[in-house]
N, C-alpha and C positions, 0 to 999 in steps of 0.2 A: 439608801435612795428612797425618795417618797412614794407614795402609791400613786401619786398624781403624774410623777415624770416616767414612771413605769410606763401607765397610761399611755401616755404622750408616742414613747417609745414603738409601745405596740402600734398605735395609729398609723407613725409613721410607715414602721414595716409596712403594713396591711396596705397602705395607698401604694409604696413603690410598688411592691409584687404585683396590683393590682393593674397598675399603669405599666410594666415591664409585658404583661399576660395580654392584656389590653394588645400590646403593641405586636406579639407574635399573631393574636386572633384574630386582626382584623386584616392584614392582607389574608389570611390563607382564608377566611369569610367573604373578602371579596375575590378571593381567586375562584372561590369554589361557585358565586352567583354569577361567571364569568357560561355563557352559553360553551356547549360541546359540540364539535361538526364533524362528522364522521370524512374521510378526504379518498375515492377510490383511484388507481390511477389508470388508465386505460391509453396506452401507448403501442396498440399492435392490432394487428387484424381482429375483427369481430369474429368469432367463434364461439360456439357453443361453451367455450370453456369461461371464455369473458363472459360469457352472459350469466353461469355460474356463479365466478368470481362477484359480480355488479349485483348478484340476487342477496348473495351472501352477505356483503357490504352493507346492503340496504338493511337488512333482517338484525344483523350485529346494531348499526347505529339506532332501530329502531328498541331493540330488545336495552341497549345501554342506556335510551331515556335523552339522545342528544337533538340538538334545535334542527337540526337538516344534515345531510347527506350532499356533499360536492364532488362532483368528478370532475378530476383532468383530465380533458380529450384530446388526442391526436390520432386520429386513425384512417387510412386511406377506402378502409373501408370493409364490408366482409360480406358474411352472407347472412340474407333476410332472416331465414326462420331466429338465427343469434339474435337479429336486432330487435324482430317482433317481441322478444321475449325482455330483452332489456325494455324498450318502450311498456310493455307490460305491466314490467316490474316497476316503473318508473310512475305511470297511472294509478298505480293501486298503492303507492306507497302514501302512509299516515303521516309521513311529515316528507316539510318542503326538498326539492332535490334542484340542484343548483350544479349545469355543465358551465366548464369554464374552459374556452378551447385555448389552451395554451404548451408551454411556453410559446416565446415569437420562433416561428417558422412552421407550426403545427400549424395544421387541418382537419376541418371535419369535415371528409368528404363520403359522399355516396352516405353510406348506413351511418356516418356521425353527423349530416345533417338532420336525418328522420330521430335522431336520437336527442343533437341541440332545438329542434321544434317540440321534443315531448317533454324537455325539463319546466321545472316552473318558472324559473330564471336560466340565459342564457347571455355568456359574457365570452367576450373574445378578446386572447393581448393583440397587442399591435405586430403588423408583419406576418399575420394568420390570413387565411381563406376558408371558407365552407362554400358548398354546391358540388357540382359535379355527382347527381343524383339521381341516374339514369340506368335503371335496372337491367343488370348485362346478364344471359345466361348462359351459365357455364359451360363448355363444350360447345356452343352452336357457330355456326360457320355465318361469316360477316358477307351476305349474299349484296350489301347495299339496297335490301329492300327489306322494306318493313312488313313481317307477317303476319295472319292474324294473331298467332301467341302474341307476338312482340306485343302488338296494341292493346292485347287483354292485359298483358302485366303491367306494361307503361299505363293504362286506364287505372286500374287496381291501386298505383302505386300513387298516382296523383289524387284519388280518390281519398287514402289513409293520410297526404300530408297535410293535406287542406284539412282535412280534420281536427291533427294536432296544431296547424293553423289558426282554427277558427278556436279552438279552445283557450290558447294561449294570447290570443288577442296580435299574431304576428301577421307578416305578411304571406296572403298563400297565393295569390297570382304569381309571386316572384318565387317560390316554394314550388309550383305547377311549371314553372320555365326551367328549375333545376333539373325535373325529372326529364321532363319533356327535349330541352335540348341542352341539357349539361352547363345551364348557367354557371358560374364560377365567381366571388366576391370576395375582396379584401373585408379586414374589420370595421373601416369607417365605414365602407359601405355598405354594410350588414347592419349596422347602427343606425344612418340613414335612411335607408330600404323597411325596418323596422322587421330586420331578420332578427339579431339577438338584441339585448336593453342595451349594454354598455360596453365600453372597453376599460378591461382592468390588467395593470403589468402583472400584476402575479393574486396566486389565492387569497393573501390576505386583504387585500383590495378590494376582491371580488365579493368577498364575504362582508366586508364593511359596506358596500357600495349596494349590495342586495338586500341589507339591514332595513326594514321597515316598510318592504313593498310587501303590499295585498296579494295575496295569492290563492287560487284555487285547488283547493287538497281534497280528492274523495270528496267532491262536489259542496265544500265548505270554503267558506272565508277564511284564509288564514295570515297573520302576519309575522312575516319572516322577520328571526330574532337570530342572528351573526355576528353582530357588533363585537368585537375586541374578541373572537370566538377562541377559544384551545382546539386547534386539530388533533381530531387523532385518529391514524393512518391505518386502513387494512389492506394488508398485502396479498400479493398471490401466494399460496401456498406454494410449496417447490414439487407437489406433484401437477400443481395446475401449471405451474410453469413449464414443466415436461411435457405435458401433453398440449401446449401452447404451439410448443416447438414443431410438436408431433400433426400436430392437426390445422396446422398453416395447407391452404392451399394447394402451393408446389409439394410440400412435404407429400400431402395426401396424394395430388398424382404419382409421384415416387416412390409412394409406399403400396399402389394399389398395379402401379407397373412392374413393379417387381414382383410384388404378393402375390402377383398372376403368373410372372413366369415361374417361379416358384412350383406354385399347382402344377403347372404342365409338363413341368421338368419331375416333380415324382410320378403323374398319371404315367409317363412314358417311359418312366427306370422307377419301377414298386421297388420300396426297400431301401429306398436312399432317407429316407423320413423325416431328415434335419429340412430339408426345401419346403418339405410339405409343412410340417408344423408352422415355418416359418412363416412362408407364405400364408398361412390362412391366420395367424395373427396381424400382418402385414394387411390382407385385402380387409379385415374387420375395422382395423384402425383406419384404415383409409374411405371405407363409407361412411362408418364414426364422424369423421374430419371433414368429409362433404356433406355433411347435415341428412345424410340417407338414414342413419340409423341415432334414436335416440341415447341418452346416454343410458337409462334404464334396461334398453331392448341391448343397446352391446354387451352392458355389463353381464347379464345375464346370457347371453352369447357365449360371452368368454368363458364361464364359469360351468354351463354347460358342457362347453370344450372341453376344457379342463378337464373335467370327471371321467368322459370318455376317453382321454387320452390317459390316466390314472389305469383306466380298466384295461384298455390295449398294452399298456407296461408289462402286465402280469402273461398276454401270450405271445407278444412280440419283442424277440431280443434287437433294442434298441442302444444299445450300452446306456442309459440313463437318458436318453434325447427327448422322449416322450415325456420323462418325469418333470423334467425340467423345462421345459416347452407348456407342462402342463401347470407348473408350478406360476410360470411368469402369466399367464391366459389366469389363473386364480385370483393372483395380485390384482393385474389392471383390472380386469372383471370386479373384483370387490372393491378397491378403489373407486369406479367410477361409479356404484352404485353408492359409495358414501360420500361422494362427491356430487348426490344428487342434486338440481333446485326445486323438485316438486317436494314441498311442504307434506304430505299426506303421502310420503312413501317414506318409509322406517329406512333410518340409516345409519350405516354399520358401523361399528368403531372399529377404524384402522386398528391398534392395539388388535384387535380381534382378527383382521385382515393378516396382519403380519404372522398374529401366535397359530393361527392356523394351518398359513401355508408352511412354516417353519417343523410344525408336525406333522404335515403330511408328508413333507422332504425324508423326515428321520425315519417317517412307516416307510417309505419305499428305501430307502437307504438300506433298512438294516432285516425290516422282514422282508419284504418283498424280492430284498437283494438275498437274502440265505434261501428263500424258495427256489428263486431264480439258480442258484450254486447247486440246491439240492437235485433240481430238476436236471442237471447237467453230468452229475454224476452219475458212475457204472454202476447198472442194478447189481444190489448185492445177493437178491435171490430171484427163481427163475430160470428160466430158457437162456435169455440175457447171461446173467452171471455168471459161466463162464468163458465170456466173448474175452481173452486177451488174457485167459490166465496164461502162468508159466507150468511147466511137466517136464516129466522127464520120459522116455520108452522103454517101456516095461519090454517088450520086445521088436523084433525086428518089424517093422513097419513095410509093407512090400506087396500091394499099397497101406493092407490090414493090418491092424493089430493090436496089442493095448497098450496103453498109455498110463501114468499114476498125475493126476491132477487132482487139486482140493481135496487131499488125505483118501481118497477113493481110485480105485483100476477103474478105467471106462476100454472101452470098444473105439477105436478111433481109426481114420483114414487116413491115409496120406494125400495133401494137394498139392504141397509144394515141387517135390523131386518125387519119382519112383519107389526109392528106398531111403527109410531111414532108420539107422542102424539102431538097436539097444542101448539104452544109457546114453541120448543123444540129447539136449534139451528142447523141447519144443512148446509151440503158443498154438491157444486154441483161437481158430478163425471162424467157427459154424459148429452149429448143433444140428443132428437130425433127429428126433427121438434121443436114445439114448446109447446114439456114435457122436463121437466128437469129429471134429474135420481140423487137424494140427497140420502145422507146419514145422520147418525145423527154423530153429533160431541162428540164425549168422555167427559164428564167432567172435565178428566184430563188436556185438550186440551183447556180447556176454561180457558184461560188465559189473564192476564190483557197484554194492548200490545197489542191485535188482533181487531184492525180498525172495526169498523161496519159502515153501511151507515150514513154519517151526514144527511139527510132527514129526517132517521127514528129518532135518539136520537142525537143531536149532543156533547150532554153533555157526552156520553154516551165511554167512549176509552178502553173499552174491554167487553170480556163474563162476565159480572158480572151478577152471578143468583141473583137478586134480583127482588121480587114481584112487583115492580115501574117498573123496565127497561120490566121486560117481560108483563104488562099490557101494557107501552106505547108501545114497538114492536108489539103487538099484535093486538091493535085498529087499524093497520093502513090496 
């Protein structure tokens, strides 16, 4: 073959491979210059814990480099300080954040309307409502009159929408009527109204449809890049989903109703300990859940607890209810400090949460529990030590007389009967100096099984009344 169709040959190759390579690189070139949207979903009460979750979300899509952040809303509503904290997070965030209040039959009412006024884009599907945005406070009695609290929060609350109003270029007269008297609107008429920009069926819509609007980010120009976007989705963790459960509302009255009867049911029977533990985890989670206590200040609460209940194991016989009590107050306590959203508080790797408590369990398990064993046992030397030995009577007992107990004659009494005969078995009940105070042992009691001193018989492994054992016991 010539050198020239060699040539040829090669060429060829070199262009196929070329064009075959060509063909795999340039979708996954154009897949990769495809925008990334980070997608949260937010489908339950506002709590502390979503606000977590939505900090989290935000931080992740910001840290991976993606064109915006969307959440799906549906939420009836929750409590303020959770929302203040989402809207927060929602202001301060470096790239655009896009609510989308969907599927159709969702709502963003009460705290998801202050939440669809503080995104940069806001979209609703069809068959949705937002309003109903009239700050109710929890526990107060519905007198039908308005007090001055009421009007300080109601003022407060219209004060901060119109804000996120005026910033986002939306309507806040109609924004001021929500708080004010629980206005209520469909989608079109949110669109209308110039509540949110548009209605979209679903997120990808919404991300295409929000593609190339102007937006104000961290008091810059920005323009939102969505077009054809890749989601990708951050979930609740399954301990935030626990504590979702945990920190709803009704849960928390429930948890803070019992957590009290609890208390008051040990303060009035000390020693029952399981109620008390219980309950005082009970009332911590349950201010936790009503936004009383921050997640920082419980964690540490609990963990406090904990230690103290660690410390009480060792002089209070709990059968293990303390440890365990103490052990679960460790978890959540460490947990929810690693489950922090304050940036600038160190936090802990579960991994660390887990191996921890898991070694604490096996110290009380295994030393704390053979303390516990040893503390329980009969001194073996001492005044004590010989409280329950066995004997036998050296002589007649009437009430005086002596006894052979732990390889030694003592001086001993009688308390049980008057007399007890020589060579009779007897148990020490009391010490006074150096008289013992015996009694005689029941016959029914003299059972094969009950140790006597090997000095005296060593053949010898129970009360056996037999004329042999009680001559040899006797001689000594």
């Amino acid at each position: 073959m010539k050198l020239s169709s060699i040539a040829q040959w090669i060429f060829r190759l070199t262009t196929l491979t070329l064009l075959a390579l060509g063909a795999v690189v340039t979708p996954l070139a154009a897949q990769e210059s495809r925008p990334t949207v980070t997608q949260i979903t937010v489908d339950t009460t506002i709590t502390p814990i979503v606000a977590t979750y939505v900090d989290r979300g935000i931080d992740t899509a910001v840290d991976r480099g993606d064109a915006a952040v969307v959440i799906r809303l549906d939420t009836p509503g929750g409590l303020s300080s959770a929302m203040d904290d989402i809207i927060s997070d929602i202001l301060s965030s470096p790239i655009p954040v896009i609510v989308w209040v969907g599927p159709e039959g969702a709502r963003a009412a009460s705290a998801g309307m202050y939440i669809s006024y503080a995104a940069h884009v806001a979209a609703m599907a069809p068959v949705t409502n937002i309003g109903s945005a009239t700050p109710v406070q929890m526990g107060g009695e519905d007198s039908g009159e308005e007090t001055a609290l009421d009007r300080k929060v109601i003022n407060d609350a219209v004060a901060r929408v119109r804000e996120l109003a005026e910033l986002r270029g939306r309507n806040a007269d109609w924004a001021e009527e929500a708080v004010r008297d629980a206005a209520n609107v469909g989608a079109r008429e949110a669109v209308d109204l110039n509540i949110v920009d548009f209605i979209a069926d679903d997120i990808d819509e919404a991300l295409a449809m929000a593609d190339g609007r102007e937006v104000t980010v961290n008091g810059d120009t920005a323009v939102v890049r969505t077009e054809n976007a890749r989601l990708r989705q951050v979930e609740m963790s399954f301990f935030e989903k626990v504590l979702q459960i945990l920190v709803d509302p009704n849960v928390a009255f429930v948890l803070l109703s019992l957590g009290t009867l609890g208390l008051i049911f040990e303060l009035s029977s000390p020693g029952t300990i399981f109620p008390g533990v219980a309950g005082a985890i009970m009332v911590i989670l349950g201010f936790y859940a009503l936004g009383t206590l921050e997640s920082n200040a419980t964690g540490f609460i609990l963990i406090a607890l904990a230690f103290a209940l660690f410390v009480l194991e060792v002089f209070v016989v709990s059968g293990g209810i303390l440890t365990v009590g103490g052990i679960i107050m460790f978890v959540i306590g460490g947990l929810l400090l690693s489950n922090t959203r304050n940036p600038e508080v160190l936090q802990i790797s579960r991994t660390v949460i887990f191996t921890v408590a898991l070694l604490i369990g096996l110290f009380f398990v295994f030393v704390v529990g053979s303390v516990v064993r040893i503390r329980g046992q009969k001194p073996a030397t001492g005044r004590e030590a010989l409280i329950d030995r066995h004997g036998v009577a050296r002589t007649d007992l009437d009430p005086g007389g002596r006894v052979y107990v732990e390889g030694a004659i003592w001086s001993a009494v009688s308390t049980g009967e008057p007399v007890i005969p020589k060579a009779t078995a007897i148990r020490v009940v009391g010490r006074d100096g150096m008289v013992l105070a015996v009694e005689r042992i029941p016959v029914e009691e003299e059972l094969e099984g009950v140790r006597v001193d090997p000095v005296v018989n060593p053949s010898v492994r129970g009360w056996k009344r037999t004329d042999t054992w009680i001559a040899e016991y006797s001689s000594h």
